[in-house]
N, C-alpha and C positions, 0 to 999 in steps of 0.2 A: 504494500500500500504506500504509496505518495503523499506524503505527510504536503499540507498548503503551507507554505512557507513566504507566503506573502503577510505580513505585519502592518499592521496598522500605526498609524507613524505618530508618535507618543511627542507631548509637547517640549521634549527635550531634543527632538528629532526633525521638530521645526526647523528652516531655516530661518534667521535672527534677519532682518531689515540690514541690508550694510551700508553702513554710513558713508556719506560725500566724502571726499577729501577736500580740503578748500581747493586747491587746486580745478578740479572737477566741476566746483558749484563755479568758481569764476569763468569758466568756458562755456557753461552753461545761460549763464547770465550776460556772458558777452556773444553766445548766439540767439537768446533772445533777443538783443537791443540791435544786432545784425540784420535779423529777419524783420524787426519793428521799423528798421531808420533814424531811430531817436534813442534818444537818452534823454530822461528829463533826471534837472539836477536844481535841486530848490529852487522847485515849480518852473522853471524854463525849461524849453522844450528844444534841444538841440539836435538840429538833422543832419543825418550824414549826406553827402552829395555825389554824384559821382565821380569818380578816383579816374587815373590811368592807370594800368598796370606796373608800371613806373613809380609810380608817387606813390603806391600799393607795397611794390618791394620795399622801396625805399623806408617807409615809417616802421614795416615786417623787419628788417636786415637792424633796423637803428633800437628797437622795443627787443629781439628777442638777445643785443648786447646787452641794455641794462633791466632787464626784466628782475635779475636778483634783487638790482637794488631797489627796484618797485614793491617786492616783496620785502623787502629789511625795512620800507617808509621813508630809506636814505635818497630825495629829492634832488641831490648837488648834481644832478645831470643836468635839472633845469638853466644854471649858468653858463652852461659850454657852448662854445661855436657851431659844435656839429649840429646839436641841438636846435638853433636859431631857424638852419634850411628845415626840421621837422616840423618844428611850430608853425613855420609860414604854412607848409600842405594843411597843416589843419585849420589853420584860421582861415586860411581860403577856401578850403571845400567843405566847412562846417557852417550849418544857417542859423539863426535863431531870427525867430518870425519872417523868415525868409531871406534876410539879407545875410551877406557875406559878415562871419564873424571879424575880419579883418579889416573891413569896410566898417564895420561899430565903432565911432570915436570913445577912448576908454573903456569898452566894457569890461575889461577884469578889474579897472579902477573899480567900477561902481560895484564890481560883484567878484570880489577877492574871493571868497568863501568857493564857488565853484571853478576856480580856476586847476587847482590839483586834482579836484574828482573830475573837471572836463578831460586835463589831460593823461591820463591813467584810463579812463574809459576810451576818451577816441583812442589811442594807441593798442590798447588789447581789441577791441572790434574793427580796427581797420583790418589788421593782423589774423584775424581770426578765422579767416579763408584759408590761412596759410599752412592751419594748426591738423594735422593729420586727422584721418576721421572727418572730415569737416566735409559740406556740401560746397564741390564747387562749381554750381552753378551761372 
């Protein structure tokens, strides 16, 4: 006789829910704002616009050198030269209520506070075509 040796899967037997790694939840959250076009960052509504493949590598090759230090919070990328040519692609191909960010006289004067989360977001969702697994449509 053929004993059933099929078991009935005991709550120890469950598989447990496995947690994100931040990592994970940030790729995630920057292909949401990918697929959306925006990012909204205390209450402004900032859209991406279209890129060149170019200006695409370009921000992709410059975010995935200092990517660590984005993750450490260490910011002193922001005064470097190379830097400057990054920041121009994003102030030009980034809108808010439709005009060229870089066309806004002063806007990070008036609105310091989103200046670090604009730039940390547009750089992982430009990039983010780039990131394997990704859709590249």
């Amino acid at each position: 006789m053929i004993e059933d040796q099929s078991q009935e899967e005991t709550p120890e037997a469950k598989q447990l829910p496995v947690e994100k790694t931040e990592a994970e939840l940030a790729k995630e959250q920057m292909k949401a704002i990918h697929d959306d076009g925006f990012a909204e960052i205390n209450g402004r509504k900032y859209t991406f616009t279209v890129m060149t493949h170019e200006q695409r590598r370009r921000v992709f090759a410059y975010y995935s050198s200092i990517g660590p230090q984005v993750q450490a919070q260490n910011f002193s990328f922001l005064s470097t030269p190379e830097f400057q040519g990054i920041e121009k692609i994003l102030l030009d191909r980034m809108t808010l209520d439709g005009m060229q960010i870089s066309k806004i006289d002063g806007h990070f004067e008036k609105h310091p506070s989103d200046y670090v989360t604009f730039i940390c977001c547009a750089l992982g969702v430009i990039s983010y075509p780039f990131f394997p697994e990704s859709p590249t449509s």
